[in-house]
C-alpha positions in Angstrom: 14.0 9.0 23.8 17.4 7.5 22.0 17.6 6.2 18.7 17.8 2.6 20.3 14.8 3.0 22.0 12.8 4.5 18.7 14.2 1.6 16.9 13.3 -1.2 19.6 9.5 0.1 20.1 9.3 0.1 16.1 10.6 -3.5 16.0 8.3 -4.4 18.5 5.2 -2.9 16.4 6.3 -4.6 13.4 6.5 -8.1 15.3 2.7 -7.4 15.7 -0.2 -9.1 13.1 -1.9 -6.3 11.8 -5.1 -5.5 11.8 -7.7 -4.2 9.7 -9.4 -1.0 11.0 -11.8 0.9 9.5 -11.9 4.8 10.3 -15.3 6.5 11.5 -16.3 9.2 8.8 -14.9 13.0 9.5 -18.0 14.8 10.1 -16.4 18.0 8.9 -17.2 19.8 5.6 -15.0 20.7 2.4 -12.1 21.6 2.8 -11.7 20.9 6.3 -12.5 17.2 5.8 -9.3 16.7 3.5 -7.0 14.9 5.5 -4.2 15.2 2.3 -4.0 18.8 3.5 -2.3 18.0 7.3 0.9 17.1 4.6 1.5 20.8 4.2 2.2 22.1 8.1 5.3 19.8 8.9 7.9 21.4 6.4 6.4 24.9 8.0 6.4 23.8 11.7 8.6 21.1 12.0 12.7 22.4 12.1 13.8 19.1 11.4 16.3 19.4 14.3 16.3 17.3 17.2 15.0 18.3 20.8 17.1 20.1 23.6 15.7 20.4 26.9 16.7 23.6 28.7 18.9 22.6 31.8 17.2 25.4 33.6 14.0 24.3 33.6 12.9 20.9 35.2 12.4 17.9 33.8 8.8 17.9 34.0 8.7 21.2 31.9 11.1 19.8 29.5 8.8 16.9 29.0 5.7 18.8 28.0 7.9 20.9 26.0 9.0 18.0 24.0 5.4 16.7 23.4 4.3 20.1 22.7 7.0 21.0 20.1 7.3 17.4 18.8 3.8 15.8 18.9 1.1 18.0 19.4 1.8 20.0 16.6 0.8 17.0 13.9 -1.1 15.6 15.8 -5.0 15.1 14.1 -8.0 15.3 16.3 -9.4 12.4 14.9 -6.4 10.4 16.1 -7.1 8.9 18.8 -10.8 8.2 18.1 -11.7 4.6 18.9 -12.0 2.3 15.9 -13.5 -0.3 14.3 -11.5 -3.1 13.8 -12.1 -6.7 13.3 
């Protein structure tokens, strides 16, 4: 994904009226229901340099290499829960 196309999707999300949604409670206990605590891993797991997919791989590898590396890594299981929003 380029720059332009980060910048364009963000614009687009922005253009949108928000919403108010309401989290469902994390049903796990203390400490693994602080969500303040997913703040530590990215300056440990995240390089801070940009992708590079490896030309001699295909670009189906390279793909789930860049979601693995990129987004998976922060990613919270509670993320993609459904929500309630009115």
């Amino acid at each position: 994904m380029t720059d332009a196309d980060a910048l364009r999707i963000k614009a687009y999300l922005f253009s949108l009226q928000p919403v108010e949604c309401r989290g469902r409670p994390i049903p796990l206990s203390f400490p693994f229901n602080q969500r303040w605590l997913m703040g530590i891993g990215p300056p440990f797991f995240n390089s801070g340099k940009r992708f590079e997919p490896n030309s001699e791989r295909s670009a189906e590898w390279n793909r789930g290499a860049y979601l693995a590396e990129r987004w998976l890594i922060v990613a919270s299981p509670y993320a993609t829960e459904p929500r309630v929003c009115t």
